[in-house]
Every structure is written in structure tokens, then in C-alpha cells.
Biopython code that builds the backbone (N, CA, C, O; Angstrom):
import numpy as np
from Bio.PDB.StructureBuilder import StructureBuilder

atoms = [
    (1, "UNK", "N", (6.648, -44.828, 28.622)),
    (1, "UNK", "CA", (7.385, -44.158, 29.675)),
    (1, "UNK", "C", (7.671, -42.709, 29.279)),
    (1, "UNK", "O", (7.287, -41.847, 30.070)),
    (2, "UNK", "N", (8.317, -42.311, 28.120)),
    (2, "UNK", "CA", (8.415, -41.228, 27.450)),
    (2, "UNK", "C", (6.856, -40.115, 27.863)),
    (2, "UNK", "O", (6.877, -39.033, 28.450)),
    (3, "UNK", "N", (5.697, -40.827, 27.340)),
    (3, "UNK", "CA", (4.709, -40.132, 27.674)),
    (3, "UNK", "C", (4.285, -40.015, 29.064)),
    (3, "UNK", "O", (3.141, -39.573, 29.173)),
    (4, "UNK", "N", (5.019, -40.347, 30.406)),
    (4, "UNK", "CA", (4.521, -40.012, 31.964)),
    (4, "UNK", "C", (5.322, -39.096, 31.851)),
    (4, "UNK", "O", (4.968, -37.952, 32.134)),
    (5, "UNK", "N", (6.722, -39.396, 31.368)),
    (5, "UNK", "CA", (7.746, -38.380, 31.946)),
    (5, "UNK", "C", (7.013, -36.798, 31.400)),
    (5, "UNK", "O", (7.369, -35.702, 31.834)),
    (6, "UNK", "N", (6.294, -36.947, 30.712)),
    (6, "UNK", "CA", (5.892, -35.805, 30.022)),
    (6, "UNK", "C", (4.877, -34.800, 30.402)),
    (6, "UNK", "O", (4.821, -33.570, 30.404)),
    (7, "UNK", "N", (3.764, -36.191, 30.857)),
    (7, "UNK", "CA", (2.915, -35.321, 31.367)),
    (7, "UNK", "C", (2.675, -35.528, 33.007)),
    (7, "UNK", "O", (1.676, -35.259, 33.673)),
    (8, "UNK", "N", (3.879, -36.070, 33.393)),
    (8, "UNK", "CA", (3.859, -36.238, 35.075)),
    (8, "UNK", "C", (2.470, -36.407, 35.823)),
    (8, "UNK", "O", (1.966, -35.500, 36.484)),
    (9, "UNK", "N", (1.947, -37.563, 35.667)),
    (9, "UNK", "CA", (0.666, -37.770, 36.323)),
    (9, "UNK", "C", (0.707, -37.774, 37.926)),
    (9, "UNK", "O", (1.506, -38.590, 38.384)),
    (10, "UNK", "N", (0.175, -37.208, 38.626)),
    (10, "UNK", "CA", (-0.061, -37.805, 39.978)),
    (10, "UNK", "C", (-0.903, -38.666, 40.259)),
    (10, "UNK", "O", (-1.837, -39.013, 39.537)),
    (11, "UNK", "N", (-0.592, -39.143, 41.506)),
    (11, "UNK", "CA", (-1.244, -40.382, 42.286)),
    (11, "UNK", "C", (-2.712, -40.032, 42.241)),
    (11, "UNK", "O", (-3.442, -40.878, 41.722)),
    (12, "UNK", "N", (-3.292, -38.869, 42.721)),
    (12, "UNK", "CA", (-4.849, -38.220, 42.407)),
    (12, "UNK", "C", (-5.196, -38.650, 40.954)),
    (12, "UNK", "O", (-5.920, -39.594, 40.635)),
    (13, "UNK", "N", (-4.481, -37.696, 40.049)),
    (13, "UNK", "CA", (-5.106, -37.845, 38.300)),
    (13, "UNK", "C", (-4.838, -39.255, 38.009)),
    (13, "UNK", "O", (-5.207, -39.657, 36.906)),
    (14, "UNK", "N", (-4.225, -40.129, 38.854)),
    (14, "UNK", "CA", (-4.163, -41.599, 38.015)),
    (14, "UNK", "C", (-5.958, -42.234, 38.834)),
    (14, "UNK", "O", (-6.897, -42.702, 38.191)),
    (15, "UNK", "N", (-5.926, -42.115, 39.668)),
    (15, "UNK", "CA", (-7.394, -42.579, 40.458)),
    (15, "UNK", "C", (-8.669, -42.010, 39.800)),
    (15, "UNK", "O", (-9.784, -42.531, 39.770)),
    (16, "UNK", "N", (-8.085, -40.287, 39.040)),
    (16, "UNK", "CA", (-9.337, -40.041, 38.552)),
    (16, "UNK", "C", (-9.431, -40.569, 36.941)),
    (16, "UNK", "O", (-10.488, -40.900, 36.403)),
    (17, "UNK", "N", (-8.095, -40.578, 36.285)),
    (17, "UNK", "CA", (-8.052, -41.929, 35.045)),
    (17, "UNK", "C", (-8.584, -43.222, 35.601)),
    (17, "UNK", "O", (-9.755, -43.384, 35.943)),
    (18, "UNK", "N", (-7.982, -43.799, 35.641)),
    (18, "UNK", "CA", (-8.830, -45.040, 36.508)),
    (18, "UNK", "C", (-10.271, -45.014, 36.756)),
    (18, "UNK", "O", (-10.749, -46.095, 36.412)),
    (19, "UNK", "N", (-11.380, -44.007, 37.335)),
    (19, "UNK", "CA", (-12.371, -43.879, 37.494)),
    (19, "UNK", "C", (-12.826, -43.707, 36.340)),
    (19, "UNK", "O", (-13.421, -44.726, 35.989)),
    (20, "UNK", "N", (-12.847, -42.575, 35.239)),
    (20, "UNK", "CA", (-12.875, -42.292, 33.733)),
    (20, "UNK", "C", (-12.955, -43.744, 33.250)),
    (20, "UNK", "O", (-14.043, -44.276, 33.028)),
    (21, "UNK", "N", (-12.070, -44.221, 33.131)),
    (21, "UNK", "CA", (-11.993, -45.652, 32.233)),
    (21, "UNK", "C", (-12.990, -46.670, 32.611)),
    (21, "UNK", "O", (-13.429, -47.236, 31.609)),
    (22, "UNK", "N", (-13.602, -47.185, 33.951)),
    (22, "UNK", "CA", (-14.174, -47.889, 34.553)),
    (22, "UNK", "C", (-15.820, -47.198, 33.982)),
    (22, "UNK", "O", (-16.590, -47.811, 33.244)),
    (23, "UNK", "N", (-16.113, -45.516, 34.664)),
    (23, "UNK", "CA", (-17.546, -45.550, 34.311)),
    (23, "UNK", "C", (-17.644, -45.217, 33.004)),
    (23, "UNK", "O", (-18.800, -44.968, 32.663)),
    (24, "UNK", "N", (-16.812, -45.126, 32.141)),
    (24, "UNK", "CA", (-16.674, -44.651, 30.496)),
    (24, "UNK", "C", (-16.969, -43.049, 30.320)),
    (24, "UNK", "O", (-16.100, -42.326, 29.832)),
    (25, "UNK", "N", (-18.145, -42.565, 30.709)),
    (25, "UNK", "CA", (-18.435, -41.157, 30.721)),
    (25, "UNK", "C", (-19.067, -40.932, 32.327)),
    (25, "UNK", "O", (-19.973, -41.612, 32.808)),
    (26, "UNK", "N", (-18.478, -40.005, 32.892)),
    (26, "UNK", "CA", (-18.751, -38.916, 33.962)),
    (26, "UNK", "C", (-18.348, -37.938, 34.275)),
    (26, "UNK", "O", (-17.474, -37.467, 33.546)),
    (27, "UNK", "N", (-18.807, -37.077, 35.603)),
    (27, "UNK", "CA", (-18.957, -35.554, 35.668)),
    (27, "UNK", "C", (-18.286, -35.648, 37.062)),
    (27, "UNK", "O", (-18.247, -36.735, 37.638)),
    (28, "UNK", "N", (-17.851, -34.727, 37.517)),
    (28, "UNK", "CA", (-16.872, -33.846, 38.555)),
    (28, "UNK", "C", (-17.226, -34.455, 39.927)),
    (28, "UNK", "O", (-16.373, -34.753, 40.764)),
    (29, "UNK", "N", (-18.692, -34.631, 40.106)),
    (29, "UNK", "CA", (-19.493, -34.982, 41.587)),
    (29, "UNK", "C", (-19.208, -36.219, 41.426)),
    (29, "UNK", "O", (-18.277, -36.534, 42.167)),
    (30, "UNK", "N", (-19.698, -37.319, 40.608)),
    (30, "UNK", "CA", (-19.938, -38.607, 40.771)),
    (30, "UNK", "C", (-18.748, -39.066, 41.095)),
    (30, "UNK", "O", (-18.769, -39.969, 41.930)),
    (31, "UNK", "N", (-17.183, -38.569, 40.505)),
    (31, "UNK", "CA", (-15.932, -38.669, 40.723)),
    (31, "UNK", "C", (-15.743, -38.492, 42.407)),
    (31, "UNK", "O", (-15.431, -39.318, 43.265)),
    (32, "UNK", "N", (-15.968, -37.497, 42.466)),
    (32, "UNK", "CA", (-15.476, -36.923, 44.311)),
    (32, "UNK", "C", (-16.568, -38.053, 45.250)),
    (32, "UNK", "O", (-16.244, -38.403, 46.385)),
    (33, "UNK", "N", (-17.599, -38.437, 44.729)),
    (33, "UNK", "CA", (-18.410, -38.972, 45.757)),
    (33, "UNK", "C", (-17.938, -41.092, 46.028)),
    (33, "UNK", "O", (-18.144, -41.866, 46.963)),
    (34, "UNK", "N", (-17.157, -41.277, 44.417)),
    (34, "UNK", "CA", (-16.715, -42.510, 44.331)),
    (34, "UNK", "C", (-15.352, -43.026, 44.489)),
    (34, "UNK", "O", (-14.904, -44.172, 44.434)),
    (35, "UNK", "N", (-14.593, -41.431, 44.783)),
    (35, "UNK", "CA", (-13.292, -41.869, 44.923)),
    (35, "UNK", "C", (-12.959, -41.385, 46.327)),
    (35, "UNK", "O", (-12.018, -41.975, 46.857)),
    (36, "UNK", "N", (-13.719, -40.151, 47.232)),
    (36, "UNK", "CA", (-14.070, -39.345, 48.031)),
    (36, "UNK", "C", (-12.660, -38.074, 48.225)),
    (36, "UNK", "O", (-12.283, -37.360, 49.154)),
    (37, "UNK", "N", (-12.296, -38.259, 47.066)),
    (37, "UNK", "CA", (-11.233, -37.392, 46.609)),
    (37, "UNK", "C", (-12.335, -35.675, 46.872)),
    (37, "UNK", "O", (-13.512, -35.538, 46.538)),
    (38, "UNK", "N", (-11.595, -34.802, 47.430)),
    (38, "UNK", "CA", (-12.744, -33.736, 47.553)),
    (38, "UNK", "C", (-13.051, -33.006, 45.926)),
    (38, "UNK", "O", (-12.289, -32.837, 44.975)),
    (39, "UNK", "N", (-14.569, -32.668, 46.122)),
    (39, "UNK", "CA", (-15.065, -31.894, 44.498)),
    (39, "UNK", "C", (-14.103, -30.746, 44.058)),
    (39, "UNK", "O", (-13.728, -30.561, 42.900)),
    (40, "UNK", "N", (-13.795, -30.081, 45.030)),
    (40, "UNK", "CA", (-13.056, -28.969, 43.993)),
    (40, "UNK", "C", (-11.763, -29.251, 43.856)),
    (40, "UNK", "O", (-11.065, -28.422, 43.272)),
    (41, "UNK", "N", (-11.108, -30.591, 44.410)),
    (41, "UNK", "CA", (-9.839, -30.656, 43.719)),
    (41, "UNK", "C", (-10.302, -31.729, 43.070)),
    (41, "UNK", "O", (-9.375, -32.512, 43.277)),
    (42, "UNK", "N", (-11.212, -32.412, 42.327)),
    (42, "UNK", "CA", (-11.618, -33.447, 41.232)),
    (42, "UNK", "C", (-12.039, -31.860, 40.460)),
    (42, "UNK", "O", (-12.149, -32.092, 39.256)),
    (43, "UNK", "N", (-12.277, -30.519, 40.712)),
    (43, "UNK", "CA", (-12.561, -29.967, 39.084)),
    (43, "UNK", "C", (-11.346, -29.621, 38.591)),
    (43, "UNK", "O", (-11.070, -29.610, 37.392)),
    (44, "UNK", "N", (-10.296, -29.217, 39.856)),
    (44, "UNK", "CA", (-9.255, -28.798, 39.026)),
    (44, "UNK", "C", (-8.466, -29.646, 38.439)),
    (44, "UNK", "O", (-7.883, -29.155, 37.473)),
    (45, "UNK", "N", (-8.076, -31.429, 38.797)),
    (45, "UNK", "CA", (-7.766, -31.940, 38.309)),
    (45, "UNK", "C", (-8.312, -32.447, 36.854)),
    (45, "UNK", "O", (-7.646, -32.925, 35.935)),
    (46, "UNK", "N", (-9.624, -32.221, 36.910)),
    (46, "UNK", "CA", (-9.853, -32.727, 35.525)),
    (46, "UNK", "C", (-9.446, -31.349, 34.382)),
    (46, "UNK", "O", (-9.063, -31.541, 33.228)),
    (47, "UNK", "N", (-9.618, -30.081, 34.964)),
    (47, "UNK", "CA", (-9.153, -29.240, 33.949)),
    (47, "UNK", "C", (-7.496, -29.618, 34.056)),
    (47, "UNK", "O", (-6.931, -28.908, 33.224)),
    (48, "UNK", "N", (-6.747, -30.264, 34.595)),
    (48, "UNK", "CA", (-6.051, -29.618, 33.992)),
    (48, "UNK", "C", (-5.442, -31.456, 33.444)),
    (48, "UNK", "O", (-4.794, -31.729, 32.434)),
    (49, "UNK", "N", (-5.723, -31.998, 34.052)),
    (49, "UNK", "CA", (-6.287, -33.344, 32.386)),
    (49, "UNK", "C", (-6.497, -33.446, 31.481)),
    (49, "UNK", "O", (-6.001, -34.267, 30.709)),
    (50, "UNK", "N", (-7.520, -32.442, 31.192)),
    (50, "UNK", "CA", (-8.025, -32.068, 29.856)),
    (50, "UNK", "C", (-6.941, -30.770, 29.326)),
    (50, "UNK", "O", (-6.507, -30.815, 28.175)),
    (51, "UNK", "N", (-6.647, -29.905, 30.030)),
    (51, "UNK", "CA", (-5.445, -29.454, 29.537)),
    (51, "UNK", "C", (-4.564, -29.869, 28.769)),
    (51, "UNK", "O", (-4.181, -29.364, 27.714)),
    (52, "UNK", "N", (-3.988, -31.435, 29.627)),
    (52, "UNK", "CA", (-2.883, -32.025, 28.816)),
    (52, "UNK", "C", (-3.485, -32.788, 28.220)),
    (52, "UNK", "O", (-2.782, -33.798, 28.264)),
    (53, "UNK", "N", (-4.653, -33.086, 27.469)),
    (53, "UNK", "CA", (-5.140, -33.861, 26.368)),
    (53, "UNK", "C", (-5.178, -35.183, 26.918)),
    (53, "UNK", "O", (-4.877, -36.068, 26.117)),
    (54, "UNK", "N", (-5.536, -35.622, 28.335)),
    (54, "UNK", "CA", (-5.942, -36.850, 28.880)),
    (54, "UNK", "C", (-6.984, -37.139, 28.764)),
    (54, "UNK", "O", (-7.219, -38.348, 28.761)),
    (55, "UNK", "N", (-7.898, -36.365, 28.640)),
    (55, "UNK", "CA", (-9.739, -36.677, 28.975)),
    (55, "UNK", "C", (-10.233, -35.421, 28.378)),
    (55, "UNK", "O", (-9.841, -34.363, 28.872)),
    (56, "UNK", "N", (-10.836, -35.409, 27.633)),
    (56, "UNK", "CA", (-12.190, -34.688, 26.939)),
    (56, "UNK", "C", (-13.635, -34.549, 27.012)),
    (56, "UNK", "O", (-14.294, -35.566, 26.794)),
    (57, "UNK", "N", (-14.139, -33.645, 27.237)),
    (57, "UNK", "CA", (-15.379, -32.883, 27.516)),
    (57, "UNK", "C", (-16.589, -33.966, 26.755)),
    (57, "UNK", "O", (-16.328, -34.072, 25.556)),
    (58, "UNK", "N", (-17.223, -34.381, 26.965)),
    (58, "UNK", "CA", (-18.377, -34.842, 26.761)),
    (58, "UNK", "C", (-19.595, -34.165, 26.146)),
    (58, "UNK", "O", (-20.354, -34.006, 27.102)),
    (59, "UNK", "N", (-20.220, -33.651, 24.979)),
    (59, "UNK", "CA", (-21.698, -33.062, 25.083)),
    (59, "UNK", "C", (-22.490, -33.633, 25.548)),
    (59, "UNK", "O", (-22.634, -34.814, 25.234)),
    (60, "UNK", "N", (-23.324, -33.025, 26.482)),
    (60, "UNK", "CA", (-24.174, -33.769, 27.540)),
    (60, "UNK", "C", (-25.919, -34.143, 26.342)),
    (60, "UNK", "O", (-26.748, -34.965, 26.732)),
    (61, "UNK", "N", (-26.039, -33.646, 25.485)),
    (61, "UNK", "CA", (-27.210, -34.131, 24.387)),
    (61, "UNK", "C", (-26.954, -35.570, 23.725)),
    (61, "UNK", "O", (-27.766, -36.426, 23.375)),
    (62, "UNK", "N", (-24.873, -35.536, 23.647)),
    (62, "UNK", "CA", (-24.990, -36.727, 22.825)),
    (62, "UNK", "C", (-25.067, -38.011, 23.322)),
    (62, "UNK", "O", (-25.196, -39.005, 22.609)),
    (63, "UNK", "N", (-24.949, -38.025, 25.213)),
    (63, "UNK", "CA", (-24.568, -38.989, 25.643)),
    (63, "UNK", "C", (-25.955, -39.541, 26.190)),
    (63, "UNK", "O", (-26.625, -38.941, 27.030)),
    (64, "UNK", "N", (-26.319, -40.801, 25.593)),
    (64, "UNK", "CA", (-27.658, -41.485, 25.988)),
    (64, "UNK", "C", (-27.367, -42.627, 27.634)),
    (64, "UNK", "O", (-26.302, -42.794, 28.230)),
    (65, "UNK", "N", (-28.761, -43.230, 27.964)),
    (65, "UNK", "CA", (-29.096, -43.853, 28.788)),
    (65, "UNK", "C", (-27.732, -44.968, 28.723)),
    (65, "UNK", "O", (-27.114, -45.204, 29.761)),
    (66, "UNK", "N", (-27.499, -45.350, 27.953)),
    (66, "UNK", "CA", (-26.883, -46.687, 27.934)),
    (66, "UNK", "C", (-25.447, -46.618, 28.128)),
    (66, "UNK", "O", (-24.658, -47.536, 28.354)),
    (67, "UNK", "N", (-25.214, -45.203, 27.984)),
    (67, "UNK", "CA", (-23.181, -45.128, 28.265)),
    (67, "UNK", "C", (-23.271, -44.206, 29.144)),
    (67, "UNK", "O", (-22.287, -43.483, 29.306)),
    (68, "UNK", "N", (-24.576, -43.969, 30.013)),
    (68, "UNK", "CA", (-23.749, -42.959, 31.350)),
    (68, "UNK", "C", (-25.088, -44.422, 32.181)),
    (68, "UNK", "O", (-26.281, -44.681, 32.025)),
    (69, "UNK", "N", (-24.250, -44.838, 32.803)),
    (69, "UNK", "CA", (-25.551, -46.152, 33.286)),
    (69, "UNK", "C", (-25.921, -45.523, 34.833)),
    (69, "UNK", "O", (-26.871, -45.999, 35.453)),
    (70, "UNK", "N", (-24.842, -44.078, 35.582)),
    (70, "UNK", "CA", (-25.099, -43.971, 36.836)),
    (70, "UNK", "C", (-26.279, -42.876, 36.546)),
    (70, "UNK", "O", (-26.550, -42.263, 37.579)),
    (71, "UNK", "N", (-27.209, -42.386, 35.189)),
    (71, "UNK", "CA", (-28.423, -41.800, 35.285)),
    (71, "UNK", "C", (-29.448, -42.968, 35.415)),
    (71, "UNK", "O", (-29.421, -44.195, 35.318)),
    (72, "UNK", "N", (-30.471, -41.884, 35.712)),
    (72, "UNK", "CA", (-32.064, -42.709, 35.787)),
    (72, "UNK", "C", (-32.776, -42.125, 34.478)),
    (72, "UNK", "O", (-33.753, -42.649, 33.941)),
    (73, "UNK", "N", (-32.103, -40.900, 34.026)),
    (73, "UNK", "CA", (-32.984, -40.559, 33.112)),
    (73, "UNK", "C", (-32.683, -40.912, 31.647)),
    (73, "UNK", "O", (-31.515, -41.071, 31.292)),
    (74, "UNK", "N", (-33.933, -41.067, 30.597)),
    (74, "UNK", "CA", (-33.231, -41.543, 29.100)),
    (74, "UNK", "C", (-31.736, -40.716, 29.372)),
    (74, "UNK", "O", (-30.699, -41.252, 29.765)),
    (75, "UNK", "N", (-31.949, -39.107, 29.016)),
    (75, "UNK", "CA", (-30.691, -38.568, 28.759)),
    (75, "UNK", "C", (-29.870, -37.709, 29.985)),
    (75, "UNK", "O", (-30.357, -37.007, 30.871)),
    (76, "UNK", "N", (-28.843, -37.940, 29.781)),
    (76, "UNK", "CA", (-28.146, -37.157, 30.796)),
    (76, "UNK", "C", (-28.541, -35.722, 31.121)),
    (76, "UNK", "O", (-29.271, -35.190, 30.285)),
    (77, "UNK", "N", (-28.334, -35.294, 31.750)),
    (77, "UNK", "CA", (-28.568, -33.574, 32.505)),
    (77, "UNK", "C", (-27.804, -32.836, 31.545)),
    (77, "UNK", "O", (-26.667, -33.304, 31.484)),
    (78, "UNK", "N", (-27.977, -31.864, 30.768)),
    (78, "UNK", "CA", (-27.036, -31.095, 30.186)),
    (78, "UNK", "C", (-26.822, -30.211, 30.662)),
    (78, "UNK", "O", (-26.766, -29.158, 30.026)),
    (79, "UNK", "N", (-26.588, -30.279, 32.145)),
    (79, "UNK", "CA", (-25.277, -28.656, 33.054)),
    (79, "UNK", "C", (-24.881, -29.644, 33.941)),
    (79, "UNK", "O", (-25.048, -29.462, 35.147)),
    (80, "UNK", "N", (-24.296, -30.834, 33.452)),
    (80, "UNK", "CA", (-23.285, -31.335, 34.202)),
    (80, "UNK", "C", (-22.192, -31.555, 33.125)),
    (80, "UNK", "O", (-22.600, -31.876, 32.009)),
    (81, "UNK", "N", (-20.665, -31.406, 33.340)),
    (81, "UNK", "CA", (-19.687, -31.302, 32.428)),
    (81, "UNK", "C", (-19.330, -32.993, 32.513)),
    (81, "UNK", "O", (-18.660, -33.376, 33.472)),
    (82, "UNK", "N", (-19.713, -33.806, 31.673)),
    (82, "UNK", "CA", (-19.229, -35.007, 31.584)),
    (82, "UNK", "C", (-17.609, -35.195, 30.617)),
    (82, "UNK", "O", (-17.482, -34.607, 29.543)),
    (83, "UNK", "N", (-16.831, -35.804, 31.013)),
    (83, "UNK", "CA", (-15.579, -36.451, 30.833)),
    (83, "UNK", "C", (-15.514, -37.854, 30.136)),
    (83, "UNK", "O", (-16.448, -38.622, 30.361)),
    (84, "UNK", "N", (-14.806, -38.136, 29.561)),
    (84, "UNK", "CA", (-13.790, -39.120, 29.156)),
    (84, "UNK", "C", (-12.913, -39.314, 28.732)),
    (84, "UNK", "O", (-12.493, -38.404, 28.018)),
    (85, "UNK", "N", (-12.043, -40.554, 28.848)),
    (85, "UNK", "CA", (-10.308, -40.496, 28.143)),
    (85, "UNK", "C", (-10.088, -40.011, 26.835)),
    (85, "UNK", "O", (-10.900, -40.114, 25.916)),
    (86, "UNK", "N", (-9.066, -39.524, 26.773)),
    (86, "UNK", "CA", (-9.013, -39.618, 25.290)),
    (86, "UNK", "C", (-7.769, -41.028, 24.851)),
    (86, "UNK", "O", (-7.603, -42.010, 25.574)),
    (87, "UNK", "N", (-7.167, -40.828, 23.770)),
    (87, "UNK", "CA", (-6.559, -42.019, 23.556)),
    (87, "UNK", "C", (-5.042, -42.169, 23.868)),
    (87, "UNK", "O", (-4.218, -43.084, 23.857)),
    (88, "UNK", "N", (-5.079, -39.977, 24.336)),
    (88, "UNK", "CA", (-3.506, -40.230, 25.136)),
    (88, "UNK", "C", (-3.892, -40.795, 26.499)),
    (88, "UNK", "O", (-3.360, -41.763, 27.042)),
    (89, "UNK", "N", (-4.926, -40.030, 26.990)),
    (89, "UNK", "CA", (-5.430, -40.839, 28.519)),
    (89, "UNK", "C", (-5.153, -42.270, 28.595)),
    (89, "UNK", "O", (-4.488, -42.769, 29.502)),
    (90, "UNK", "N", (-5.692, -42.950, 27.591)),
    (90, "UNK", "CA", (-5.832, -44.673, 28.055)),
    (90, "UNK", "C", (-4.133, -45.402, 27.734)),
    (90, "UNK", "O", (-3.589, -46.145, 28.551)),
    (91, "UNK", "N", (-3.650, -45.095, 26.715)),
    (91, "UNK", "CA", (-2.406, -44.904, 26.566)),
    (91, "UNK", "C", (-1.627, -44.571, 28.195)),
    (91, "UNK", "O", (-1.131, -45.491, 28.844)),
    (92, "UNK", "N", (-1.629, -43.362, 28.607)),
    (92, "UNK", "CA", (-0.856, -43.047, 29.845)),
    (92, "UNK", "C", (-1.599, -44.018, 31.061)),
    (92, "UNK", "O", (-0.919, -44.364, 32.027)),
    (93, "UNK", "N", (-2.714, -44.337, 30.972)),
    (93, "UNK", "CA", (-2.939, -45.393, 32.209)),
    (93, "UNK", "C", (-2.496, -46.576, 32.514)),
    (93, "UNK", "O", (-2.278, -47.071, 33.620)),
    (94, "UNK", "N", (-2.328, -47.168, 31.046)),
    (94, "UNK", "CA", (-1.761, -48.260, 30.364)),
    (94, "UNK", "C", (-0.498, -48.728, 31.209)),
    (94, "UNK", "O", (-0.243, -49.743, 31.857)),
    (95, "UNK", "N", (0.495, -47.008, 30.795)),
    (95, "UNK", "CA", (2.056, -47.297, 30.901)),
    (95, "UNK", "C", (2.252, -47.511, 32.670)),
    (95, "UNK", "O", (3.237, -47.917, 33.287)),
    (96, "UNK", "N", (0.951, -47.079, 33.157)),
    (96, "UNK", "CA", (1.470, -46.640, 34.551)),
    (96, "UNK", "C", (1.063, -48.111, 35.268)),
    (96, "UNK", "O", (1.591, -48.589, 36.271)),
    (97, "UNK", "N", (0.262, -48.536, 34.679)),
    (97, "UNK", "CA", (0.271, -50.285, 35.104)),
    (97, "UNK", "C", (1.140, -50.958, 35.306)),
    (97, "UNK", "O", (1.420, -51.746, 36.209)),
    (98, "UNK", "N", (1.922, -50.420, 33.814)),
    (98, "UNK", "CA", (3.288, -51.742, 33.955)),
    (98, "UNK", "C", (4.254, -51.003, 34.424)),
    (98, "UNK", "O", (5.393, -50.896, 33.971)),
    (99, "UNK", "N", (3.762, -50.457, 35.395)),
    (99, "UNK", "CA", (5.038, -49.666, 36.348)),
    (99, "UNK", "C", (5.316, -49.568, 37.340)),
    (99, "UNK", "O", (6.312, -48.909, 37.640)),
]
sb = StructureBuilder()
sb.init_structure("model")
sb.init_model(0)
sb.init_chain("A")
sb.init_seg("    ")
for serial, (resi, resn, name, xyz) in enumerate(atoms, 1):
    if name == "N":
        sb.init_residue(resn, " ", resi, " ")
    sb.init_atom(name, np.array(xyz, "f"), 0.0, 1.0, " ", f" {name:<3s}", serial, name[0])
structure = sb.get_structure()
């Protein structure tokens, strides 16, 4: 609880946690097109997610076929900015469950 009060999540950044956690690694579009939350408020929400140390930047070289499963190709696109939680992220999704 200590950690919402802190970083005051909204109802948006909890849907786009929630999405994060479910596809493990993704990028800004696949978010807006699965939650139909619009794209440019899924970029600013994720910057400023990653701001507060919820979700972290992805290198798009390191991430293979098997942990981004919504590509077709072996490797992901590297000029798309892929995301995932970090361990305050899954932590703050956690608390907001039992809430």
C-alpha cells in the first residue's frame, strides 16, 4: 500500500501493467491496439512508468522469437521500443489486486 500511495497509479497505467505482465515483452502499438487505449496516450503513459521505475526498456537484439510470441519473425524489429515490468511494477500490480 505504501508503494501506490507513492507512485499513484491510474486506472489507464494499471491496464497497461496488466497488459505488460500478460504479453511479458511489448511495444507502444500492440498495447493501444489490445487495450484500444489511444497510441499516444499508451507512449506517454509508458514514459512516464518507466519514469517511476515500473517497466523498463527492452533491447530489441536481445529479445528472441520465443518471449515476444506476437512476432512472426526469429527476432523482433529493432525500432520498436519494447517494455517490461520491472520488479517494482509486478510488486505495485500485486498490491492493487488485493485492493
Amino acid at each position: 500500500m505504501e508503494l501506490q500511495k507513492h507512485y499513484c497509479v491510474l486506472e489507464e497505467e494499471t491496464v497497461v501493467l496488466r497488459h505488460l505482465k500478460l504479453a511479458r515483452i511489448d511495444y507502444g502499438k500492440s498495447i493501444a491496439l489490445s487495450t484500444g487505449i489511444d497510441l499516444q496516450q499508451i507512449l506517454v503513459l509508458l514514459e512516464k512508468l518507466e519514469e517511476q521505475g515500473l517497466i523498463e526498456r527492452v533491447q530489441g537484439d536481445s529479445i528472441k522469437r520465443e518471449n515476444a510470441k506476437f512476432k512472426l519473425s526469429r527476432e523482433v524489429h529493432k525500432h520498436h521500443l519494447y517494455y517490461r515490468l520491472t520488479r517494482k511494477g509486478k510488486f505495485l500490480l500485486r498490491e492493487s489486486k488485493a485492493h
